[in-house]
PDBQT receptor file of N, H, CA, C and O in Angstrom, charges set to zero:
ATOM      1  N   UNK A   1     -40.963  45.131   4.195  1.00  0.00    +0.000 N 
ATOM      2  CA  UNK A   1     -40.781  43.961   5.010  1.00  0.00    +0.000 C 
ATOM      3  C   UNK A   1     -39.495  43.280   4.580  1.00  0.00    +0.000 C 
ATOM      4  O   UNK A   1     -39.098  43.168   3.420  1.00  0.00    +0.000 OA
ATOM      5  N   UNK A   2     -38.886  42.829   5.716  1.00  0.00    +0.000 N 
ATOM      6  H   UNK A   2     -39.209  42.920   6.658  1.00  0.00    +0.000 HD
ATOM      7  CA  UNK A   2     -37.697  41.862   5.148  1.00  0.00    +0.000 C 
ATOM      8  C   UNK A   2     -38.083  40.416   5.634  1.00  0.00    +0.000 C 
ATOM      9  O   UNK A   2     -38.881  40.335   6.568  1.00  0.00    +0.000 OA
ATOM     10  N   UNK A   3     -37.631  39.393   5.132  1.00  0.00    +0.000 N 
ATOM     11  H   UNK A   3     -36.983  39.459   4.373  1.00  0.00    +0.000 HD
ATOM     12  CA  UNK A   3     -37.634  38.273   5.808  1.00  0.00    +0.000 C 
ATOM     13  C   UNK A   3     -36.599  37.191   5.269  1.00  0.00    +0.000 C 
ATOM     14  O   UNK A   3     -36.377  36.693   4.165  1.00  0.00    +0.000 OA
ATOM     15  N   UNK A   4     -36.017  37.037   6.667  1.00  0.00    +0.000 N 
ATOM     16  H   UNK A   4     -36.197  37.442   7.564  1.00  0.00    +0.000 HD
ATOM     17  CA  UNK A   4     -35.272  36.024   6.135  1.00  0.00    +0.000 C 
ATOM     18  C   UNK A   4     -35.515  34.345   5.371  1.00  0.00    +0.000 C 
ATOM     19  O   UNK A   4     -36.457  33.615   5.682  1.00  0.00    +0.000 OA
ATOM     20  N   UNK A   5     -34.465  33.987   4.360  1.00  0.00    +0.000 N 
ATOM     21  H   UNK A   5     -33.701  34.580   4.107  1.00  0.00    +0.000 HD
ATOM     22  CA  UNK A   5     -34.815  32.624   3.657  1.00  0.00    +0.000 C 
ATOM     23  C   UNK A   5     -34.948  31.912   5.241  1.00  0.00    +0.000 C 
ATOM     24  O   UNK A   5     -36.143  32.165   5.392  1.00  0.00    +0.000 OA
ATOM     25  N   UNK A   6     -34.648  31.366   6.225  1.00  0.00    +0.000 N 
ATOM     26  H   UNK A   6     -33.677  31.160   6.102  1.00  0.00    +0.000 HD
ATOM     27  CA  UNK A   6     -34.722  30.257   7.074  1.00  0.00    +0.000 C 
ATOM     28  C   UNK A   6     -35.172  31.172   8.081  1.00  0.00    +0.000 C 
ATOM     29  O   UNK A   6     -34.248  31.318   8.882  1.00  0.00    +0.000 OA
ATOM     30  N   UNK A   7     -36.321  31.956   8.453  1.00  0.00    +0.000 N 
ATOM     31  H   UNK A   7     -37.071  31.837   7.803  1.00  0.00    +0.000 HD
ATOM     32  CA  UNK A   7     -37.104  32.574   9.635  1.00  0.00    +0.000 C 
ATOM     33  C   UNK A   7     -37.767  31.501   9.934  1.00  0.00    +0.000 C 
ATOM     34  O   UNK A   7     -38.370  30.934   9.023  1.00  0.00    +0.000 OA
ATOM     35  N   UNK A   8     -37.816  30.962  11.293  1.00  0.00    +0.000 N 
ATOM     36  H   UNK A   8     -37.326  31.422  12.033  1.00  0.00    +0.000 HD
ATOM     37  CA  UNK A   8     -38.520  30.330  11.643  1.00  0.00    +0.000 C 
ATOM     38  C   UNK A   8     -39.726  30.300  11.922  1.00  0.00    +0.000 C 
ATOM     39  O   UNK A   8     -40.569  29.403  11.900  1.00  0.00    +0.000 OA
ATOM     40  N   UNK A   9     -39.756  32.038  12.360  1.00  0.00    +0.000 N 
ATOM     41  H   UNK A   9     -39.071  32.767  12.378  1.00  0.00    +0.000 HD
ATOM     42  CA  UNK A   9     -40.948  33.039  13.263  1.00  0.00    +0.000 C 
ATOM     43  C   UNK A   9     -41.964  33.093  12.522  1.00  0.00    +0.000 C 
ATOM     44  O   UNK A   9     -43.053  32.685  12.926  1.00  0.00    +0.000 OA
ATOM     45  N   UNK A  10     -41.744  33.757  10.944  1.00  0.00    +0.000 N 
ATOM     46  H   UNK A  10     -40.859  34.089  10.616  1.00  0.00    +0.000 HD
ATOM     47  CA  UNK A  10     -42.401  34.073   9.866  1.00  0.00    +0.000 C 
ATOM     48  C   UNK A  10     -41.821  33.580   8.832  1.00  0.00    +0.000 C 
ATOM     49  O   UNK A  10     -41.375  34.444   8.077  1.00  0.00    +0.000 OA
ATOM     50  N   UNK A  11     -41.671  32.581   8.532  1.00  0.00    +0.000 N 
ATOM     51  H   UNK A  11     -42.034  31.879   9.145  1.00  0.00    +0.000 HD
ATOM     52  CA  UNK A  11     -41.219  32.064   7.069  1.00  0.00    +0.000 C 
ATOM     53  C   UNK A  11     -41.751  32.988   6.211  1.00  0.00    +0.000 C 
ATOM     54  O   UNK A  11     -42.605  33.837   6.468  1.00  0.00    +0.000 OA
ATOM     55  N   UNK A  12     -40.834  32.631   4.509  1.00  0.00    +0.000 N 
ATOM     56  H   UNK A  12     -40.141  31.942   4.300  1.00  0.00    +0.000 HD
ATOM     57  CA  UNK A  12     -40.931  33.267   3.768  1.00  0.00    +0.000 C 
ATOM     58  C   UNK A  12     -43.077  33.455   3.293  1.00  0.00    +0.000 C 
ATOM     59  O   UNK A  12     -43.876  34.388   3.219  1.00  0.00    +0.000 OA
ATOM     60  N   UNK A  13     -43.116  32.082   3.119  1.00  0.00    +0.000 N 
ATOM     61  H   UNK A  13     -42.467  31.324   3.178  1.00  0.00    +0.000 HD
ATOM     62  CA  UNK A  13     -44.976  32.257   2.841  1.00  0.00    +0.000 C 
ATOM     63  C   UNK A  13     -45.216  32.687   3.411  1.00  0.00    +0.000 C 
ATOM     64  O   UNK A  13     -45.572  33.723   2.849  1.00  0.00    +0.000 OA
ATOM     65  N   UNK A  14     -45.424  32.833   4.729  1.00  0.00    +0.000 N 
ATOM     66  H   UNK A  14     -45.135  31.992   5.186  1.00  0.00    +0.000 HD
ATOM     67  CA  UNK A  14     -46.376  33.938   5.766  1.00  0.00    +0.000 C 
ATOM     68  C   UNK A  14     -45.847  35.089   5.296  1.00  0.00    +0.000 C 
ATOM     69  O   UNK A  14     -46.719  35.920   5.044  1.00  0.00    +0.000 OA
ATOM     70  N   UNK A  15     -45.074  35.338   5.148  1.00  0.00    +0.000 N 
ATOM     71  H   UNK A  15     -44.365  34.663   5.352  1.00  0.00    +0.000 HD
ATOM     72  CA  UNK A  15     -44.078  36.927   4.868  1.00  0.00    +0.000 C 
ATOM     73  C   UNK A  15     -45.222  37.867   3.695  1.00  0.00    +0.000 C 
ATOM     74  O   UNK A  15     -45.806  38.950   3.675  1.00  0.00    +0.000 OA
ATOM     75  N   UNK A  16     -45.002  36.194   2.490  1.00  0.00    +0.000 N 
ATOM     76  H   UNK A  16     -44.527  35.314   2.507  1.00  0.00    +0.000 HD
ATOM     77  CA  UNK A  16     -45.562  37.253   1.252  1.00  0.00    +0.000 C 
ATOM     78  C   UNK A  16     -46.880  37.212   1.733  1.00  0.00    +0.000 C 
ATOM     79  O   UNK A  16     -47.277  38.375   1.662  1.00  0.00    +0.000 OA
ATOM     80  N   UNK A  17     -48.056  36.276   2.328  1.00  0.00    +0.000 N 
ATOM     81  H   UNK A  17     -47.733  35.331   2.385  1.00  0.00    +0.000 HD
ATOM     82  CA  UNK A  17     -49.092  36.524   2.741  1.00  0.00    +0.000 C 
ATOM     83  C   UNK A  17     -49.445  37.928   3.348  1.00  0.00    +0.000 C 
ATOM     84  O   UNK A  17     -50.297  38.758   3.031  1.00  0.00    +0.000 OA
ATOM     85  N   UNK A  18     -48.704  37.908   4.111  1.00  0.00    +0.000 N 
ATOM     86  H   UNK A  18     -48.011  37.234   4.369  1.00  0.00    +0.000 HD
ATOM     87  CA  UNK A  18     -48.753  39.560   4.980  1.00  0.00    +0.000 C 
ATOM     88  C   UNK A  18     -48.565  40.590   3.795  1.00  0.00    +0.000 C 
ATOM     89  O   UNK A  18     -49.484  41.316   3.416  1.00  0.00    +0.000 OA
ATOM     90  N   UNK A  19     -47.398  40.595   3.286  1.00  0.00    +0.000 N 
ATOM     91  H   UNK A  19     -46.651  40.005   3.594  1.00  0.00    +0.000 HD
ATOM     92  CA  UNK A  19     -47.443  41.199   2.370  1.00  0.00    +0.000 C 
ATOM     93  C   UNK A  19     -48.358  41.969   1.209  1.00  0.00    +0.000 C 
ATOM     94  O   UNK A  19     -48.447  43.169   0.949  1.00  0.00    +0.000 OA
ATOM     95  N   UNK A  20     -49.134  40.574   0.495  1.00  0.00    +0.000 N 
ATOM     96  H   UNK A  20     -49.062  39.599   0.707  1.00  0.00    +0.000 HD
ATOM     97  CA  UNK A  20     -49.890  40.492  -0.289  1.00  0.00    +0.000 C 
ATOM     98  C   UNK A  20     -51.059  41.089   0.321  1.00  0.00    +0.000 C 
ATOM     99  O   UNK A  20     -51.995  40.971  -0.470  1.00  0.00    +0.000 OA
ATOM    100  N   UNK A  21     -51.544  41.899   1.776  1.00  0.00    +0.000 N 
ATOM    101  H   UNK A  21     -50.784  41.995   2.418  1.00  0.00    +0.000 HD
ATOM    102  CA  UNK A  21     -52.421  42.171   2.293  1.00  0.00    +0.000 C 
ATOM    103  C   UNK A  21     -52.134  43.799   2.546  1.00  0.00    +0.000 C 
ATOM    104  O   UNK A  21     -53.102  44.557   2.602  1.00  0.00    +0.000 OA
ATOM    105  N   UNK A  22     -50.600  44.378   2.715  1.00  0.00    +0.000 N 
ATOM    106  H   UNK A  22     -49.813  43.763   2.670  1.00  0.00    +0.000 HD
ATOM    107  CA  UNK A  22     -50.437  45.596   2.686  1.00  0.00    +0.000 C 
ATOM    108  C   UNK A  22     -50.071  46.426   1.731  1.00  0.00    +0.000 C 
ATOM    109  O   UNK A  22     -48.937  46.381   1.254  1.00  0.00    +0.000 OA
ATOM    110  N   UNK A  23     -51.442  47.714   1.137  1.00  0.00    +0.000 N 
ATOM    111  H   UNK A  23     -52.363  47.751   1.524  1.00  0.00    +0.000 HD
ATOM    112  CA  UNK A  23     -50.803  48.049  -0.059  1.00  0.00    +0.000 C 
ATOM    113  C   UNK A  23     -49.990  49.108  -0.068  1.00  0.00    +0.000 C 
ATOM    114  O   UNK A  23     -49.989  50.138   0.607  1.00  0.00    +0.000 OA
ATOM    115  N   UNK A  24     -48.849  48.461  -1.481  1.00  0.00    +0.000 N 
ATOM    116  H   UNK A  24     -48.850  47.624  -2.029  1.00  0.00    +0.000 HD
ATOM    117  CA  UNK A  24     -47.862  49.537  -1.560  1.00  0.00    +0.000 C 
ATOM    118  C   UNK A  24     -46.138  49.118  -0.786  1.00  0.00    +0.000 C 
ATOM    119  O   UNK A  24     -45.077  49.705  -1.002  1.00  0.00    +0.000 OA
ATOM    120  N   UNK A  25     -46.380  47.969   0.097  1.00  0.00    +0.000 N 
ATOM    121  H   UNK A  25     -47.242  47.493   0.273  1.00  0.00    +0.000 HD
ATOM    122  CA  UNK A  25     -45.472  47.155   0.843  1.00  0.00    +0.000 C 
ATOM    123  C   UNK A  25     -44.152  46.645  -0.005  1.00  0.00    +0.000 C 
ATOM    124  O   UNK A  25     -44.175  46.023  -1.066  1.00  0.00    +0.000 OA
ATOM    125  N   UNK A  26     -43.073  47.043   0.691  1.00  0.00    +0.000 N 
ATOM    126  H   UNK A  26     -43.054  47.548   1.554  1.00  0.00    +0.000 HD
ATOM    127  CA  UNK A  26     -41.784  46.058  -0.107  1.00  0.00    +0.000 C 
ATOM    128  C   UNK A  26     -41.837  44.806   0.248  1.00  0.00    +0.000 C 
ATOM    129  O   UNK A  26     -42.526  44.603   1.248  1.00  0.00    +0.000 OA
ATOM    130  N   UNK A  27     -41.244  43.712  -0.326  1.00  0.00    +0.000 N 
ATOM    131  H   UNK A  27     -40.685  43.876  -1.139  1.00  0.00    +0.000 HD
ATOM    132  CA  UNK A  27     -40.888  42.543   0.159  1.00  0.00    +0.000 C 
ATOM    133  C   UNK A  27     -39.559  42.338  -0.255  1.00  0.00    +0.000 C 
ATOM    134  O   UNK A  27     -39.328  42.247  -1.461  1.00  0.00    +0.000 OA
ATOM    135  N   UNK A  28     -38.595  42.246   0.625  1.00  0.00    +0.000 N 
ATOM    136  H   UNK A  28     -38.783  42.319   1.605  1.00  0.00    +0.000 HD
ATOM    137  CA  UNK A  28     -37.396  41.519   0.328  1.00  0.00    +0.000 C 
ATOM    138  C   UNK A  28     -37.210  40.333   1.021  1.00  0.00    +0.000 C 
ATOM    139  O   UNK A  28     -37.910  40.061   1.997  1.00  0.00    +0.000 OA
ATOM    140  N   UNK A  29     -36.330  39.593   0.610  1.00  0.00    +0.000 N 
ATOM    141  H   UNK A  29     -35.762  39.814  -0.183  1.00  0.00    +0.000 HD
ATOM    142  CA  UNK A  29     -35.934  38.254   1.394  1.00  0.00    +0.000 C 
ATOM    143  C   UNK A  29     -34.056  38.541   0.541  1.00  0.00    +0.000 C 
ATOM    144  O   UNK A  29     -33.860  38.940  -0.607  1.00  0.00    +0.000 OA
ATOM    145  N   UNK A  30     -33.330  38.291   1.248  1.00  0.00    +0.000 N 
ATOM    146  H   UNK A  30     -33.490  37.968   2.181  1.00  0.00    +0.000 HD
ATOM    147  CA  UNK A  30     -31.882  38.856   1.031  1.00  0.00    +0.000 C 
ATOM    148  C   UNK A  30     -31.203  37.746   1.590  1.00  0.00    +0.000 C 
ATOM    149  O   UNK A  30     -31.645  37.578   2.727  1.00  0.00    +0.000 OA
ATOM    150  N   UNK A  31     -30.262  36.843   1.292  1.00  0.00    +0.000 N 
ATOM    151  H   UNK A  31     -29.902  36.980   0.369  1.00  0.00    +0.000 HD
ATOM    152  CA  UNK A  31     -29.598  36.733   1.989  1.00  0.00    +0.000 C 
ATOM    153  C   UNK A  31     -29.744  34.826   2.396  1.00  0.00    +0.000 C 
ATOM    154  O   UNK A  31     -30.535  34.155   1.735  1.00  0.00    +0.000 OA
ATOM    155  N   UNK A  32     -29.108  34.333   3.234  1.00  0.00    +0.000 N 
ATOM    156  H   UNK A  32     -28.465  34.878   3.771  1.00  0.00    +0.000 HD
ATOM    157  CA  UNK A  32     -29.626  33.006   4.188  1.00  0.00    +0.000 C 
ATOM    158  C   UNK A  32     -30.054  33.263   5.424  1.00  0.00    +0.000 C 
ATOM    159  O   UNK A  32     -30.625  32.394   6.083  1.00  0.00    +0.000 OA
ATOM    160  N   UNK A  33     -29.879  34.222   5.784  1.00  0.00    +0.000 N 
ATOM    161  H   UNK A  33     -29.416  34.928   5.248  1.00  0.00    +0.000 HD
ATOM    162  CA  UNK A  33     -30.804  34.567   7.225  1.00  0.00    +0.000 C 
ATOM    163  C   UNK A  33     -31.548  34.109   7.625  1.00  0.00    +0.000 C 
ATOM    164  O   UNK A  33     -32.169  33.385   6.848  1.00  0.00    +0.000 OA
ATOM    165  N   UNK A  34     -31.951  34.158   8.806  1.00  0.00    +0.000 N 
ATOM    166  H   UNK A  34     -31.446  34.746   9.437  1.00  0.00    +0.000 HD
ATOM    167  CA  UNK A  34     -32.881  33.186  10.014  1.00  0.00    +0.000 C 
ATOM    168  C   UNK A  34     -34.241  34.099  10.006  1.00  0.00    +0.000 C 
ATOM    169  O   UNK A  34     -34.754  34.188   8.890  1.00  0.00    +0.000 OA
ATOM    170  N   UNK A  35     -34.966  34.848  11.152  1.00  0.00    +0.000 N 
ATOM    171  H   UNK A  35     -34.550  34.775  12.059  1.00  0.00    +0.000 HD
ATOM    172  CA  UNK A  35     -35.512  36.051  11.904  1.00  0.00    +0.000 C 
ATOM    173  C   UNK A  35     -34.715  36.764  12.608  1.00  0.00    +0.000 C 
ATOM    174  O   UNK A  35     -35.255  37.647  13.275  1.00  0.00    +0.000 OA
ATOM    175  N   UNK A  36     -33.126  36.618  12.700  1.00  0.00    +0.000 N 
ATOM    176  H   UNK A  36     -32.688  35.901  12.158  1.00  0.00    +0.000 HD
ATOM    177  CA  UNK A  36     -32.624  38.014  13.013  1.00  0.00    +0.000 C 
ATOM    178  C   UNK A  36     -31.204  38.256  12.380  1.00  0.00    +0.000 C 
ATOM    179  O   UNK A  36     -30.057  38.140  12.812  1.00  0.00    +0.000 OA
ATOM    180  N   UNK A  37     -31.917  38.754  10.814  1.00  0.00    +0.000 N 
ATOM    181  H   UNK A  37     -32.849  38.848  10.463  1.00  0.00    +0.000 HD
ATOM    182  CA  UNK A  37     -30.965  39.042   9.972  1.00  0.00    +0.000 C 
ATOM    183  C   UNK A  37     -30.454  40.603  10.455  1.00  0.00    +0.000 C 
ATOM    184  O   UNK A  37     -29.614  40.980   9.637  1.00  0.00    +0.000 OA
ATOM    185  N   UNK A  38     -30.647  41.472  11.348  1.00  0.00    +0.000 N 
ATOM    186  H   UNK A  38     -31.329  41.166  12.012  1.00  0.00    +0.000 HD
ATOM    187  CA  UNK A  38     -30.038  42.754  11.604  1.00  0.00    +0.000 C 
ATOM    188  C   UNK A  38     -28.971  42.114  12.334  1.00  0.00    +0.000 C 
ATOM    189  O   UNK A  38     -27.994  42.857  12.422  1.00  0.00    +0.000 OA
ATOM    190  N   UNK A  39     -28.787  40.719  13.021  1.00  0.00    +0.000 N 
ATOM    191  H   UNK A  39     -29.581  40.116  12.949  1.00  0.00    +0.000 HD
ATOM    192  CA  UNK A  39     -27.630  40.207  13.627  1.00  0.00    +0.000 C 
ATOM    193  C   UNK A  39     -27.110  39.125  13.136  1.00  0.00    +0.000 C 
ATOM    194  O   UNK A  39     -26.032  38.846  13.661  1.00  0.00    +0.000 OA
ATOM    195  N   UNK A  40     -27.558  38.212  12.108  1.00  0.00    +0.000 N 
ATOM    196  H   UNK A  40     -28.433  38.439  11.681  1.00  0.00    +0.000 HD
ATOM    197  CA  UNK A  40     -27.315  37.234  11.800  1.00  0.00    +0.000 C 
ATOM    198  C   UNK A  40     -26.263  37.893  10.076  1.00  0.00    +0.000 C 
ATOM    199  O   UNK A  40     -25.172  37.608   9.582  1.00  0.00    +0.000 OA
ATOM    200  N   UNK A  41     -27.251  38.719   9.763  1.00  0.00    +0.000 N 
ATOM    201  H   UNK A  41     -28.137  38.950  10.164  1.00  0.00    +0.000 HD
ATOM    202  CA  UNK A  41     -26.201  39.875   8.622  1.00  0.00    +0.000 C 
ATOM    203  C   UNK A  41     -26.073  41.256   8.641  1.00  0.00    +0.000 C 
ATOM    204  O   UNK A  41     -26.737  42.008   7.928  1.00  0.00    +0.000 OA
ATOM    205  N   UNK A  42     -25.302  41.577   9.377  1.00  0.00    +0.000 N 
ATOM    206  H   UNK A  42     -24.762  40.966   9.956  1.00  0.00    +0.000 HD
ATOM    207  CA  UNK A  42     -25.831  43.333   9.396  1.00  0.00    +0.000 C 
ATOM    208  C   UNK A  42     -25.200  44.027   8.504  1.00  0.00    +0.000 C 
ATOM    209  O   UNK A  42     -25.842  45.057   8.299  1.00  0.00    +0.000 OA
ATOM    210  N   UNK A  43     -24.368  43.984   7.942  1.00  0.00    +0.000 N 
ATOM    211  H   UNK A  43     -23.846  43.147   8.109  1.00  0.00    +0.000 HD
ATOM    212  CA  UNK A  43     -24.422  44.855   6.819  1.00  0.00    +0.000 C 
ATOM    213  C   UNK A  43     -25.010  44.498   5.609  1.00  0.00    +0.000 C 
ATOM    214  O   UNK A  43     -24.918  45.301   4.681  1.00  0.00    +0.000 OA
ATOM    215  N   UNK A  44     -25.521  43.583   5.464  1.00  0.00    +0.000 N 
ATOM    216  H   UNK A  44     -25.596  42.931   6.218  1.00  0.00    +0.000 HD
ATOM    217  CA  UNK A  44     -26.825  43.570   4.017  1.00  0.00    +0.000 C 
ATOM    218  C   UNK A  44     -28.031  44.086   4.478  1.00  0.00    +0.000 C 
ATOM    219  O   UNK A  44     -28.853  44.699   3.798  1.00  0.00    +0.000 OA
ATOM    220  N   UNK A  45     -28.132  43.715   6.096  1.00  0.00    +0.000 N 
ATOM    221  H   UNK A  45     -27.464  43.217   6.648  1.00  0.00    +0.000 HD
ATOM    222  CA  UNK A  45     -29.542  44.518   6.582  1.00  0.00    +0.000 C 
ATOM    223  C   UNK A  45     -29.431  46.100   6.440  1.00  0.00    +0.000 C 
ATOM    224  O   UNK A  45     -30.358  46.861   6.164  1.00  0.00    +0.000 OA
ATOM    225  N   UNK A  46     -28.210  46.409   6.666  1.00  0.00    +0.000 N 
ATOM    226  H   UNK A  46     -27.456  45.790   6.891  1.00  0.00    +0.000 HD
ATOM    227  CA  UNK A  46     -28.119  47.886   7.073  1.00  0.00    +0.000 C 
ATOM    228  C   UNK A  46     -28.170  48.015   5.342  1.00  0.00    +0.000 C 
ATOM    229  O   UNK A  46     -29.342  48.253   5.049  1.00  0.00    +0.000 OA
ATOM    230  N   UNK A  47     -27.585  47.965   4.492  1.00  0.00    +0.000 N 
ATOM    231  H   UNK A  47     -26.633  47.771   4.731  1.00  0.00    +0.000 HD
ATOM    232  CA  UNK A  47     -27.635  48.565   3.164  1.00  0.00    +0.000 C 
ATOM    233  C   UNK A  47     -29.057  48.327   2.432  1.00  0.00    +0.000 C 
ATOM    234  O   UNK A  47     -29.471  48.873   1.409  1.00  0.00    +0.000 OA
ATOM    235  N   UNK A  48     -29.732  47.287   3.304  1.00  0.00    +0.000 N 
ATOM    236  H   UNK A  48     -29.395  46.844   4.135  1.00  0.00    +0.000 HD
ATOM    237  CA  UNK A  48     -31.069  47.222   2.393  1.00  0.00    +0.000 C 
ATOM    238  C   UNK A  48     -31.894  48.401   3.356  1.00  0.00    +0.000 C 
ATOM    239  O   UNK A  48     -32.941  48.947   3.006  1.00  0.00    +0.000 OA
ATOM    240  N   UNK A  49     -31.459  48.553   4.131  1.00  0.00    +0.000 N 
ATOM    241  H   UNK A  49     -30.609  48.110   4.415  1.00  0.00    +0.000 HD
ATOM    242  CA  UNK A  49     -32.644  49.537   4.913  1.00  0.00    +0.000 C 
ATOM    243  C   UNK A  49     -32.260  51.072   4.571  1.00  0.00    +0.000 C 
ATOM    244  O   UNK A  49     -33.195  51.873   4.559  1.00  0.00    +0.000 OA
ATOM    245  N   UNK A  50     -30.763  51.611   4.252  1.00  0.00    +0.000 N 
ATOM    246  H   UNK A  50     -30.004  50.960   4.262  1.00  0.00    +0.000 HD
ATOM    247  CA  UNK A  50     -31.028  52.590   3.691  1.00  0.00    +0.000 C 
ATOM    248  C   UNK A  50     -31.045  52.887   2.152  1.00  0.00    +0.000 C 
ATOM    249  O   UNK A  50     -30.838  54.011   1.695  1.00  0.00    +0.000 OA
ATOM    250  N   UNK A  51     -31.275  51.918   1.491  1.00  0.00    +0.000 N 
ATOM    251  H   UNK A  51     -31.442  51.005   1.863  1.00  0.00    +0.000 HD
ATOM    252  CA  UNK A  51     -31.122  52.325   0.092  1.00  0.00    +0.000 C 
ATOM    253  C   UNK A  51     -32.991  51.911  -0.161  1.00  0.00    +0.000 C 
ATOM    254  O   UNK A  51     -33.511  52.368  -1.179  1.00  0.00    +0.000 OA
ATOM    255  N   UNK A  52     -33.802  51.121   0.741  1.00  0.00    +0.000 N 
ATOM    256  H   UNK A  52     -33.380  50.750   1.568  1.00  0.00    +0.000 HD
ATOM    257  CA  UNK A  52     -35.456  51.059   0.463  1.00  0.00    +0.000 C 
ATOM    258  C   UNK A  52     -36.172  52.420   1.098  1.00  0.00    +0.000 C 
ATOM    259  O   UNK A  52     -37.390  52.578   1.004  1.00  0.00    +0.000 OA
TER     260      UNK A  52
């Protein structure tokens, strides 16, 4: 899972909640990003998605 620090959609607590419910799950939060860090940062999105 990624989520951005300022998602409005899913803030960070809901994030790790979800999280904390799927086992084996990444959690990152990267960045100042909103909910659309693939456009709001895309190359930290893109390097976190192929190096997880």
């Amino acid at each position: 899972m990624i989520v951005g620090t300022h998602d409005f959609i899913c803030p960070p607590g809901v994030a790790h909640e979800v999280h904390a419910g799927i086992p084996d799950a990444q959690l990152l939060e990267p960045g100042e990003s909103g909910h659309y860090e693939h456009i709001e940062q895309p190359d930290e999105f893109a390097a976190i998605v192929r190096t997880s």
